[in-house]
C-alpha positions as CSV (number, residue, x, y, z in Angstrom):
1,X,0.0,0.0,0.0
2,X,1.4,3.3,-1.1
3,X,1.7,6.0,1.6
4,X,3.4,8.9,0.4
5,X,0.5,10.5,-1.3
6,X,-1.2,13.5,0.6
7,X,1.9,15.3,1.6
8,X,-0.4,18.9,2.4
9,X,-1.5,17.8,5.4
10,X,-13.7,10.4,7.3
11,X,-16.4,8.8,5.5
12,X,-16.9,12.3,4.3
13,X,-19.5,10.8,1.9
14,X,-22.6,12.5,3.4
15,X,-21.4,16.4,3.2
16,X,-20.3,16.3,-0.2
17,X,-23.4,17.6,-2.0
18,X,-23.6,20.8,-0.3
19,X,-20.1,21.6,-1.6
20,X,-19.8,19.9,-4.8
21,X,-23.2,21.8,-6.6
22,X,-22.1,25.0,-4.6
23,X,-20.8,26.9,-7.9
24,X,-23.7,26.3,-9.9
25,X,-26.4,27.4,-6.6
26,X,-24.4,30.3,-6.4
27,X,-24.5,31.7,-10.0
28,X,-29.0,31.0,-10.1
29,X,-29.2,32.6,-6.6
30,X,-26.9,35.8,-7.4
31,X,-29.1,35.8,-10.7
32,X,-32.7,35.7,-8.5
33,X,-34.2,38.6,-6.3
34,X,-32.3,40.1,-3.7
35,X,-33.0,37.5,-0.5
36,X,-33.4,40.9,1.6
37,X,-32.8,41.9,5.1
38,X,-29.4,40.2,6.4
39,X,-30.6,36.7,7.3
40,X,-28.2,36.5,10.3
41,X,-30.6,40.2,11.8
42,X,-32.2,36.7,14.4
43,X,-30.5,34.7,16.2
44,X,-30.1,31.6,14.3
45,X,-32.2,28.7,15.2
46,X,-32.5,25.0,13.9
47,X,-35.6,26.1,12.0
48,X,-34.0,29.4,10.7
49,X,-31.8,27.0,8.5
50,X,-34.7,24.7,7.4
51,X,-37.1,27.9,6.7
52,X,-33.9,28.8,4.5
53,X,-33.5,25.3,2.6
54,X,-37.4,25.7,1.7
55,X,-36.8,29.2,0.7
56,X,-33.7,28.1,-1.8
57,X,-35.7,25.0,-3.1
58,X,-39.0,27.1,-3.2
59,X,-36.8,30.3,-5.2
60,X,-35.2,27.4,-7.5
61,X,-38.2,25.6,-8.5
62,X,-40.0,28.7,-9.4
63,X,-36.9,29.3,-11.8
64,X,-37.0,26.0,-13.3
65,X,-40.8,26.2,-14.0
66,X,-40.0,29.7,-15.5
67,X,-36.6,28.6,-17.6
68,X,-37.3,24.8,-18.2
69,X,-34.1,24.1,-20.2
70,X,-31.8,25.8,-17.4
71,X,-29.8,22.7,-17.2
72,X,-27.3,25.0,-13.9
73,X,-31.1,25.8,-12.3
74,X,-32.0,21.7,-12.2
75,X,-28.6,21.2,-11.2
76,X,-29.0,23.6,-8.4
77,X,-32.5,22.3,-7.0
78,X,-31.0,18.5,-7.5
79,X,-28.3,20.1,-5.0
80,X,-30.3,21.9,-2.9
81,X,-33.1,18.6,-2.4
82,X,-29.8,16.4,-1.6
83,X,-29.0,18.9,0.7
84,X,-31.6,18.9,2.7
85,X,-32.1,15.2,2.5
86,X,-29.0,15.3,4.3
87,X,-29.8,18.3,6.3
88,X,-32.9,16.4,7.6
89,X,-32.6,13.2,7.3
90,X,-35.3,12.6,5.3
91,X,-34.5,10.0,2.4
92,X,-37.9,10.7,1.0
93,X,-36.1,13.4,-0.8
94,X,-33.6,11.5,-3.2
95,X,-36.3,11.2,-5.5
96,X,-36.7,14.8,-6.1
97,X,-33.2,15.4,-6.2
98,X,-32.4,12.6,-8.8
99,X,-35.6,13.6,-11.1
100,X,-33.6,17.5,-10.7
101,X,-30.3,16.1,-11.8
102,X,-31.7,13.7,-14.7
103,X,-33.8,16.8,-16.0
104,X,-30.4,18.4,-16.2
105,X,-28.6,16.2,-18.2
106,X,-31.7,16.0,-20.6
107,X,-31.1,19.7,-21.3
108,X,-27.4,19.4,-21.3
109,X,-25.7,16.1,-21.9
110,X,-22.2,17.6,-20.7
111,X,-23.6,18.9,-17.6
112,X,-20.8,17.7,-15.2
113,X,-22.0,19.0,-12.1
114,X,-25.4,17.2,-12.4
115,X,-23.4,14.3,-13.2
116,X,-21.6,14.6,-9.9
117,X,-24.6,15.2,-8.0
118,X,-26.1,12.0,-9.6
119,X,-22.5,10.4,-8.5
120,X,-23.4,12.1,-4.7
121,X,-26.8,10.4,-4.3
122,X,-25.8,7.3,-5.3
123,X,-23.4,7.7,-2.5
124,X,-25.9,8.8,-0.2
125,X,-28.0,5.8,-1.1
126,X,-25.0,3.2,-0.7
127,X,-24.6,2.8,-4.2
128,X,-21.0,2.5,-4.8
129,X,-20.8,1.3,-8.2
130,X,-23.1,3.4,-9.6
131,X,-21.4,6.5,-7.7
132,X,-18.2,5.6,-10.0
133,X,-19.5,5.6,-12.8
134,X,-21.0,8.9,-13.1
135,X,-17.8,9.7,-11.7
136,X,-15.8,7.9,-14.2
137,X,-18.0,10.0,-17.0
138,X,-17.8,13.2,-15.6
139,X,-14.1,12.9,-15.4
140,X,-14.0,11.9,-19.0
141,X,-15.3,16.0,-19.7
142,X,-14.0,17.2,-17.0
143,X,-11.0,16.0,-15.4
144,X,-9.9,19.0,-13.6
145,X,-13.2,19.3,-12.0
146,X,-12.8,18.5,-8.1
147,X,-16.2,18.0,-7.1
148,X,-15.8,14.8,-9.7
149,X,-12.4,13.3,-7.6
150,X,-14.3,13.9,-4.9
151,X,-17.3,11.3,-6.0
152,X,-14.4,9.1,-7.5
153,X,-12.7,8.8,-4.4
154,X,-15.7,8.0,-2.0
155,X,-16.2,5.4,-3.9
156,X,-13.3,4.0,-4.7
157,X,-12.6,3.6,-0.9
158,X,-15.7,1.7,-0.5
159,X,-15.1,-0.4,-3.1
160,X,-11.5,-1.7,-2.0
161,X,-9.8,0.4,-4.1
162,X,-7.4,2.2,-1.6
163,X,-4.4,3.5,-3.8
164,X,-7.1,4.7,-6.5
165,X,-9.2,6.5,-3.4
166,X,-6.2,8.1,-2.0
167,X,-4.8,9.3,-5.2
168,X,-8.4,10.8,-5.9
169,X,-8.4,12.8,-3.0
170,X,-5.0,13.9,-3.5
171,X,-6.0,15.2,-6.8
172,X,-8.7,16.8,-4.9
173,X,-6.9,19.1,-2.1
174,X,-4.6,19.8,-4.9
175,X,-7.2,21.3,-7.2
176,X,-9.3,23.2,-4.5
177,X,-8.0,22.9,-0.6
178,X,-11.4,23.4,0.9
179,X,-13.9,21.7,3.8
180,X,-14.9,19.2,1.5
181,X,-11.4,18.0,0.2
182,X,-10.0,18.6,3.6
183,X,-12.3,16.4,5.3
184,X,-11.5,13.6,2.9
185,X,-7.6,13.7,3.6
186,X,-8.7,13.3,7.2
187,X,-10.1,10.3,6.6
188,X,-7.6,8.5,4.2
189,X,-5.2,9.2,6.8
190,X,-8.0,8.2,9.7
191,X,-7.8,4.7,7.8
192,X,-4.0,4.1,7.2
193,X,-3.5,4.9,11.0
194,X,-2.2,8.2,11.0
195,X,-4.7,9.9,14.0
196,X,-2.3,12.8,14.3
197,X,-2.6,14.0,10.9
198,X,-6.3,12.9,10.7
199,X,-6.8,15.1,13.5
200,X,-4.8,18.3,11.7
201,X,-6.5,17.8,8.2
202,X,-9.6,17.4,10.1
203,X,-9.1,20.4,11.9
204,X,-8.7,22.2,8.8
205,X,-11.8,21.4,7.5
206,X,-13.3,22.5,10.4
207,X,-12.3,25.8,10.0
208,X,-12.3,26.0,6.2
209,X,-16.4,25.6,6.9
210,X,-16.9,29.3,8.5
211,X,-18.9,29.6,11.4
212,X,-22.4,28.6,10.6
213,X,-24.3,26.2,8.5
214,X,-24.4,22.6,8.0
215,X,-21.6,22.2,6.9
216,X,-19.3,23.8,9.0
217,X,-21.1,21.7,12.0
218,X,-20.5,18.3,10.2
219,X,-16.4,19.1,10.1
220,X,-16.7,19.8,13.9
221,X,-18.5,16.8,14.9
222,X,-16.3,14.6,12.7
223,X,-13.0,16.5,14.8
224,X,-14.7,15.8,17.8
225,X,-15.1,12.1,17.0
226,X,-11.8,12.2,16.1
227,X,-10.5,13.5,19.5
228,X,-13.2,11.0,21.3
229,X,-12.4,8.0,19.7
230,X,-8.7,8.2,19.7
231,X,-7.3,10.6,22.2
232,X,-10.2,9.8,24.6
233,X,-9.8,13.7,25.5
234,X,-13.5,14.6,26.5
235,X,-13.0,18.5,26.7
236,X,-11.5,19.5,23.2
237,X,-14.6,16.8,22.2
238,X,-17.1,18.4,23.6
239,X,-15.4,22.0,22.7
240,X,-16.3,21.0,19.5
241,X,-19.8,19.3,19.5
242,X,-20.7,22.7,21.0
243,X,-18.9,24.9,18.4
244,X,-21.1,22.0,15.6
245,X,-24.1,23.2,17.9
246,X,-23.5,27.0,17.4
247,X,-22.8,26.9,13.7
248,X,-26.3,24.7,13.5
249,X,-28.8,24.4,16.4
250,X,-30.0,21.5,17.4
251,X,-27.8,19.6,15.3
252,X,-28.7,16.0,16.3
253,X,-24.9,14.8,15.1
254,X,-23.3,16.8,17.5
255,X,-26.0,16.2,20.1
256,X,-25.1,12.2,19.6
257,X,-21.4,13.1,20.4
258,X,-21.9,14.7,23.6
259,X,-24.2,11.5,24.5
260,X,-21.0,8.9,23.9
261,X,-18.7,11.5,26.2
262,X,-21.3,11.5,28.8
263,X,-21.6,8.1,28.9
264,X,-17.7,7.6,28.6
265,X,-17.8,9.5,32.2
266,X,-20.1,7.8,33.7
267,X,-22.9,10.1,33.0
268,X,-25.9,8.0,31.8
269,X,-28.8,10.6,32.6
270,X,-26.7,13.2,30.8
271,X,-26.2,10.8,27.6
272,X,-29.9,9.9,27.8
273,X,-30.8,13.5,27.4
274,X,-28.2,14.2,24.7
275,X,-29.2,10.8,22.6
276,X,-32.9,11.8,23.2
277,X,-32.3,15.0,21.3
278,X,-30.3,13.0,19.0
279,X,-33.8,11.2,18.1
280,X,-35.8,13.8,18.3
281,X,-33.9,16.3,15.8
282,X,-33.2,13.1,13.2
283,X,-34.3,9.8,14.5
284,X,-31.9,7.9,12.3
285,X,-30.9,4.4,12.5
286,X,-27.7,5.0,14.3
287,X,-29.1,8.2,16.5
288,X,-32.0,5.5,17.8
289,X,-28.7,2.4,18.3
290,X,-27.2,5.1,20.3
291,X,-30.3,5.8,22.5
292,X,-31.0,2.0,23.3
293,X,-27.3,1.5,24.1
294,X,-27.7,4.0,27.1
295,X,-30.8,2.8,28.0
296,X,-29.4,-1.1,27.7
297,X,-26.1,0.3,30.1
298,X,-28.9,2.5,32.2
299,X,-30.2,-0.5,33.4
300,X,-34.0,-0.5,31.3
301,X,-33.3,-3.4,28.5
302,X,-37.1,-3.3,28.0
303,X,-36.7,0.4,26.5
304,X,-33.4,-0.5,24.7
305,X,-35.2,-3.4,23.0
306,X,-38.3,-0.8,22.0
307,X,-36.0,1.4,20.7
308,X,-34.2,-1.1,18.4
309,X,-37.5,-2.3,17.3
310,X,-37.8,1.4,15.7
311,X,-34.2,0.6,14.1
312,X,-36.2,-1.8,11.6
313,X,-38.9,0.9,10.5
314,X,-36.4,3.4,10.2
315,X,-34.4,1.7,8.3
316,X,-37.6,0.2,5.8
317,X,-38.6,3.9,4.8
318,X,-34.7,4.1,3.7
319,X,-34.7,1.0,2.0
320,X,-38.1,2.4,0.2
321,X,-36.4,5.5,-0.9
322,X,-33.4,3.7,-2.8
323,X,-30.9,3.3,-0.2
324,X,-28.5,0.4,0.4
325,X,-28.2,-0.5,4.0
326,X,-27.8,-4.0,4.1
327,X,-24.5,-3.6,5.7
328,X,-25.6,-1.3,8.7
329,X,-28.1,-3.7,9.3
330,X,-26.1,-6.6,9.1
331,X,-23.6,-4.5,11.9
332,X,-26.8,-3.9,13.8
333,X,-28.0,-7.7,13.8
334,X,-24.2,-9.2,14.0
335,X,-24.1,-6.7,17.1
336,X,-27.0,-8.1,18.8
337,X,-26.4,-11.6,17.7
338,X,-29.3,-12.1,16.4
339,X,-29.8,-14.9,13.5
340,X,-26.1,-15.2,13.3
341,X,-26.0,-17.8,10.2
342,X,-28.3,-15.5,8.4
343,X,-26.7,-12.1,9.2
344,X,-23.2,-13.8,8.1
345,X,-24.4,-14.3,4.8
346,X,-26.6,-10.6,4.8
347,X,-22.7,-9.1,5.4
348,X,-21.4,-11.7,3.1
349,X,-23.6,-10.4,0.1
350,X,-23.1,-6.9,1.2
351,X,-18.7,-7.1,1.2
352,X,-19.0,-8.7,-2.3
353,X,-21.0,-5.5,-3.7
354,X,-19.0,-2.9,-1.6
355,X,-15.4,-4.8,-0.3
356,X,-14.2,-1.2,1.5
357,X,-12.5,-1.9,5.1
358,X,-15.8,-1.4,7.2
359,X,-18.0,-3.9,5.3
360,X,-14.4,-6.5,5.8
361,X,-15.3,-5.7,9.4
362,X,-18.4,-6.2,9.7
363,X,-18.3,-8.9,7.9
364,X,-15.3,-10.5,10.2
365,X,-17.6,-9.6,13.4
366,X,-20.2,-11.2,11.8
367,X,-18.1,-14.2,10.9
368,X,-17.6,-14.3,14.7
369,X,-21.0,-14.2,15.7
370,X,-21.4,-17.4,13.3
371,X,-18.7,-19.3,14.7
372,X,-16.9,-18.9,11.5
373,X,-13.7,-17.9,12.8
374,X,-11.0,-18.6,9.9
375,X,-13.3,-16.4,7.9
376,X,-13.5,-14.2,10.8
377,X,-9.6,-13.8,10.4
378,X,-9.5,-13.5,7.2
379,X,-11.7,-10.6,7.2
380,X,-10.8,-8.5,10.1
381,X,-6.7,-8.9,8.7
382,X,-8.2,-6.3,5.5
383,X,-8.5,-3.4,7.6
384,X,-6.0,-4.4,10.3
385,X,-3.3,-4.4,7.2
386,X,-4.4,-1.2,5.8
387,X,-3.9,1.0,9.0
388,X,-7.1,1.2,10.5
389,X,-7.1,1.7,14.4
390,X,-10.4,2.8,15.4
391,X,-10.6,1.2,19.2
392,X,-14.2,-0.5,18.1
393,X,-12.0,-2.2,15.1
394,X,-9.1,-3.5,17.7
395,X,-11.5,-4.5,19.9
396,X,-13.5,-6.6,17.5
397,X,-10.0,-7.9,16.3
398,X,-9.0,-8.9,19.7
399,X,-12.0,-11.4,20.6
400,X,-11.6,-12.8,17.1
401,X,-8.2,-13.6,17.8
402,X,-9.0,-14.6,21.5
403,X,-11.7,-17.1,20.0
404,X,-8.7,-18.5,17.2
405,X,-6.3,-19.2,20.4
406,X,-4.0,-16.5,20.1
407,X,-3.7,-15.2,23.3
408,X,-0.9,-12.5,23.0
409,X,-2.1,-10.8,19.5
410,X,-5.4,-10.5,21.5
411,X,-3.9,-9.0,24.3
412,X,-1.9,-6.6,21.8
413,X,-4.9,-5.5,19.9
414,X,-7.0,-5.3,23.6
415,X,-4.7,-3.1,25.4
416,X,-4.1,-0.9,22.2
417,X,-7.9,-0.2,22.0
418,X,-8.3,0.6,25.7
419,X,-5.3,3.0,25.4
420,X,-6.6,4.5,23.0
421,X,-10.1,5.2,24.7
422,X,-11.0,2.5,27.7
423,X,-14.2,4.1,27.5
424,X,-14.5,3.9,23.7
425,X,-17.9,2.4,23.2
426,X,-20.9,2.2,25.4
427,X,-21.9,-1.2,24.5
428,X,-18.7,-3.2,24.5
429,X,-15.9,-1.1,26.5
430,X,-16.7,-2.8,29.5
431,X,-16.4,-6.5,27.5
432,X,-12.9,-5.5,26.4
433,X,-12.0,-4.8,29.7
434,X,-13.0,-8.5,30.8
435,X,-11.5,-10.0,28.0
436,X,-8.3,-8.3,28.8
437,X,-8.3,-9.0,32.4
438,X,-8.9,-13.0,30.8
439,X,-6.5,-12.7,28.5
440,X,-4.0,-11.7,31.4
441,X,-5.2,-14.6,33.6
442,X,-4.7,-16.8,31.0
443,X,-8.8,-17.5,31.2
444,X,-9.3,-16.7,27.3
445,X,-9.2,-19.4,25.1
C-alpha cells in the first residue's frame, strides 16, 4: 500500500453535495431577487436554517418552471433537495433530487455537475458502483473538476480500491483545498492509521467551513469524533460538538457526540438526554442504536429493546427510498447476535458488492458471531493491514483472535484499544475490559 500520497497535510460521503453543486447554486441565486434583510438580523435557530433550505428550493423551483431548459437551475435544485435530505434526514427526498439532476442532463448532456450530483446520491443511497460511474463519465469532460475526484474517491474507498481512493483525494486538495477536500484527507489518513494527521486535516476542514451552516457543523462533529475515539480527551470533544451546535442548532450529530462522552464519564442521565435530542432532531438508525445502548447500560433493557424495534422501521422507509443499508443492518444484527448464520451471509452479500474496510469488518464480526472464525480472520486482517485503528476495530480484532487461540495478539490489539479510549464504546468497553483482564489470567481461550 502506497503511503506517500497527501503530503499537504472520514467517510466524508454525506457532506459532499452541499459543496460539490455550490458553484452552480451560487451563480441561479446571485441571478434571482435580492433574498433581503441580512438573514443573520435573528438569532439563528435549527428552524431558521430549514425555513432557509425551503426558501432556496421554493426560489429554485420557481426558476426551473419559469426557464425549463436551465440545465445550472435543475442542477442547483437536485443540489439543494440532496442537501436537505441530508440536512434532515429525510430519504424521501432523493427522488426529487435525482428527477432534478436527470432533468439536467436531458437539457445538457455535458452537464458535469449534475453528473456529480447524480455520483453524490448514489453515494448517499449506498450505491458505490453506480457513484463511480458517473464519476468515471464526468471525469472523462472534466477531469480538472474537483467535485468529480471527490465522488471518484468516495467510492473507490468503499469499493477496495485504496491506492485509487487516495490518489483521488489527492488530486482533490490539490485542485481546491477546501472543507470538502480537507475532510477527505482526514479520513484517508483516519484509515492508514495516521490519527495525528487525521486530527490536523480534520481540523482544517473544520475551519475552512466558517462559522455557521451545516456544513461547517458536520467538520466539527467529525473533529470531535476524532478527539473522542482516539485521544479519549473529552473537553476538546465536547469543545467542538458545542462549536457544531452554534454553527447549527440543534444539530442531532453533534447532540449524539456529547451523548458517547457523557456516557464515557459515567454520566448516563446526561447521555440519555443528549441521545434523546439526538432522536428527536433526526431519529436515524444510528441516533435511535445510540439511545438504546444507554438505556441497555442505564439498566431498562425493556426500552433499549423498543428502541431497536424502531431501528427496523427506520431503516424500511430508507430502503423504500433507494438506499443500500444492508451492511448497517447486518452491523446492527451481527451486534445483537441475532440470526447469526443469516446475518453472516446478509454481510457476506453486502462485502461482495462494496469490499471497503468497514464492510471487511463487519463482515469478520459477523463471521464471529457465526462461529466462522478462519473467515473471521480472514476478514478482520483487511483493515488491520491497511492501517485502521479505530478502538471498536481493535477490539473486534482482539476477541476474534482470543476465540482462534491466540492469546498475546489478542492481548496486543486489547490493550491498544483501551489505550486508546477505555471508555470507547458504550456497549462493549466494559467487554474489552473482561477480556483483557482473561486474557491476562490466562482464562481466554
Amino acid at each position: 500500500m502506497k503511503q506517500h500520497w497527501l503530503p499537504l497535510l472520514t467517510i466524508a460521503i454525506v457532506v459532499a453535495s452541499t459543496f460539490m453543486v455550490g458553484s452552480t447554486l451560487g451563480a441561479v441565486l446571485q441571478s434571482s431577487a435580492s433574498a433581503g434583510p441580512s438573514e443573520f438580523a435573528a438569532p439563528l435557530t435549527h428552524q431558521s436554517f430549514a425555513d432557509r433550505a425551503d426558501a432556496v428550493i421554493d426560489r429554485l423551483q420557481r426558476r426551473v418552471s419559469s426557464l425549463p431548459d436551465d440545465a445550472g437551475a435543475w442542477t442547483a435544485l437536485g443540489g439543494a433537495y440532496l442537501g436537505k435530505a441530508r440536512e434532515a434526514a429525510d430519504a424521501r427526498l432523493y427522488g426529487k433530487a435525482e428527477e432534478a439532476f436527470t432533468t439536467a442532463l436531458q437539457q445538457d448532456s455535458s452537464a458535469v455537475e449534475a453528473m456529480a450530483g447524480l455520483g453524490q446520491l448514489a453515494l448517499a443511497r449506498h450505491q458505490f458502483a453506480e457513484a463511480l460511474e458517473w464519476g468515471e463519465r464526468a471525469r472523462t469532460i472534466t477531469p480538472a473538476a474537483p467535485a468529480v475526484h471527490g465522488v471518484l474517491g468516495d467510492a473507490y474507498v468503499e469499493l477496495g480500491r485504496f491506492d485509487e481512493a487516495f490518489t483521488a483525494f489527492q488530486t482533490m486538495v490539490d485542485l481546491r483545498p477546501d472543507l470538502s477536500s480537507y475532510a477527505r484527507a482526514s479520513y484517508a489518513r483516519e484509515l492508514l492509521g495516521n490519527i495525528d494527521g487525521a486530527i490536523e486535516a480534520m481540523a482544517l476542514a473544520a475551519r475552512a467551513g466558517g462559522i455557521v451552516g451545516e456544513p461547517a457543523a458536520w467538520a466539527c462533529v467529525q473533529l470531535g469524533n476524532l478527539l473522542w475515539d482516539y485521544r479519549a480527551d473529552a473537553a476538546a470533544a465536547q469543545s467542538e460538538y458545542e462549536r457544531a451546535l452554534f454553527a447549527y442548532p440543534d444539530y442531532a450529530a453533534a447532540h449524539a457526540g456529547l451523548a458517547r462522552v457523557a456516557a464515557g464519564q459515567g454520566d448516563l442521565p446526561g447521555a440519555l438526554l443528549r441521545a434523546t435530542n439526538a432522536v428527536t432532531y433526526q431519529p436515524t438508525t444510528e441516533h435511535l442504536i445510540l439511545r438504546a445502548d444507554v438505556l441497555q447500560a442505564a439498566g431498562r433493557p425493556a426500552e433499549a429493546a423498543r428502541q431497536r424495534a424502531l431501528v427496523r422501521s427506520v431503516d424500511a422507509l430508507s430502503t423504500a427510498s433507494g438506499a443500500d443499508s444492508d451492511l448497517e443492518m447486518a452491523e446492527f444484527d451481527a451486534d445483537l447476535a441475532f440470526e447469526p448464520d443469516a446475518t453472516f451471509a446478509a454481510a457476506k452479500a453486502a462485502h461482495a458488492r462494496r469490499p471497503g474496510a468497514k464492510a471487511a469488518e463487519v463482515l469478520a464480526w459477523a463471521a464471529f458471531r457465526a462461529g466462522a472464525i478462519p473467515e473471521a480472520q480472514a476478514a478482520i486482517a483487511a483493515p488491520l493491514a491497511l492501517g485502521v485503528s479505530h478502538p471498536l476495530t481493535l477490539y473486534r480484532a482482539a476477541a476474534i483472535a482470543a476465540a482462534a487461540g491466540q492469546r498475546d495478539e489478542a492481548l496486543a490489539l486489547v490493550d491498544r484499544a483501551l489505550a486508546a479510549n477505555p471508555t470507547f464504546s458504550i456497549r462493549y468497553a466494559e467487554e474489552a475490559a473482561r477480556l483483557r483482564d482473561a486474557l491476562q489470567t490466562g482464562v481466554a481461550q
